[in-house]
N, C-alpha and C positions, 0 to 999 in steps of 0.2 A: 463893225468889221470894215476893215479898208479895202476901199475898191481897188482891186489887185487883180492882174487878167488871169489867175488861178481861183479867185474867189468865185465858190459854188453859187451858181445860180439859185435863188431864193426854193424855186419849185424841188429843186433836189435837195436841198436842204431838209423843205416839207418832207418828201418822198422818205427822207432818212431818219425824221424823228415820227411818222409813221411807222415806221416799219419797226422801230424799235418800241415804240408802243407797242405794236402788233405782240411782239416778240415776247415781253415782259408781262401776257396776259395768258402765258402758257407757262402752265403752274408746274412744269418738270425742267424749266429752263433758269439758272440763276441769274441775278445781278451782271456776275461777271462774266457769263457767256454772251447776254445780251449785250452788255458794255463793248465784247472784244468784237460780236459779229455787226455791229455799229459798226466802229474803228474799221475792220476790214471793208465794211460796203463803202467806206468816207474812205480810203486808202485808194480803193480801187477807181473811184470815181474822180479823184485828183488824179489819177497817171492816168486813164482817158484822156481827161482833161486837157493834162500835159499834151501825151502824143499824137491828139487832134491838134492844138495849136501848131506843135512842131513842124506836124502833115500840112498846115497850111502854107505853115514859113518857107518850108522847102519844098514846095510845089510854084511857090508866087515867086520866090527869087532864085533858085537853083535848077530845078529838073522838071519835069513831067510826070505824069499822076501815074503811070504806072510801075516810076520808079518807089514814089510815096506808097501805094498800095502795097509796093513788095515790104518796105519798112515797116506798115504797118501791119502785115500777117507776120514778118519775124517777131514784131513786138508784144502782137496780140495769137499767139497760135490760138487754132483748134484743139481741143481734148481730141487725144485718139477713140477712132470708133469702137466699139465693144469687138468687132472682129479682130483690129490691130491690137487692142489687147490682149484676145484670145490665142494671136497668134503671135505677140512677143511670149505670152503666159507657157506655149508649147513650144517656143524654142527655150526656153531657161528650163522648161521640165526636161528635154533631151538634153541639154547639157550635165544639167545635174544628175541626170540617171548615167552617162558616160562617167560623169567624175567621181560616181559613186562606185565602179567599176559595172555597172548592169548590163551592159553589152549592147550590144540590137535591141532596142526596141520596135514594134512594129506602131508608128504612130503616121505612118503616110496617108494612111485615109481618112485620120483626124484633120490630118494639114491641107488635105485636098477638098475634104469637105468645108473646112473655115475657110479656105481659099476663093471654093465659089460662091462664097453667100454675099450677097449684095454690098458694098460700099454704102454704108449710111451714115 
């Protein structure tokens, strides 16, 4: 392998052909599932990769880290919480019952109850 400032650190390399072991000793999982969810953990790992290097570049000669930190939550968002799911999930259900012609629904105490449940 040539030494390349993308080239995977030996230990994640390990980490990956672990894991696809792991993976290819469960007897309901094919070849090509194992093969493709390798590919994706080695995908994902090379664009960290990448946009840590990047986050270095442009903190050392351009800007300030917490311009870098905004870069990198655009890059790397959070999954929505099961609550913002719950509540994109109940605005597409009022929509779709309005364009389906159903009228008023009464779902305010659904949205008010998903509202106040914790942020997690």
């Amino acid at each position: 392998m040539t030494d390349h400032p993308i080239t995977p650190p030996p230990e994640l390399v390990q980490q990956l052909c672990d894991s696809a072991a792991l993976s290819r000793s469960f007897k309901n999982i094919s070849i090509r599932e194992v093969d493709v969810l390798l590919i994706l953990e080695a995908f994902q790992a090379g664009a960290d990769q990448e946009l840590d290097a990047c986050c270095e570049w442009f903190v050392r000669d351009w800007t300030d880290i917490e311009t870098t930190n905004k870069l990198r939550a655009a890059r790397r968002p959070k999954p929505p919480t099961l609550k913002e799911q719950a509540i994109k999930d109940l605005d597409d259900l009022e929509v779709n019952l309005k364009d389906f012609g159903m009228g008023f629904v009464p779902i305010t105490n659904l949205r008010k109850a998903l509202e106040a449940l914790p942020n997690d």
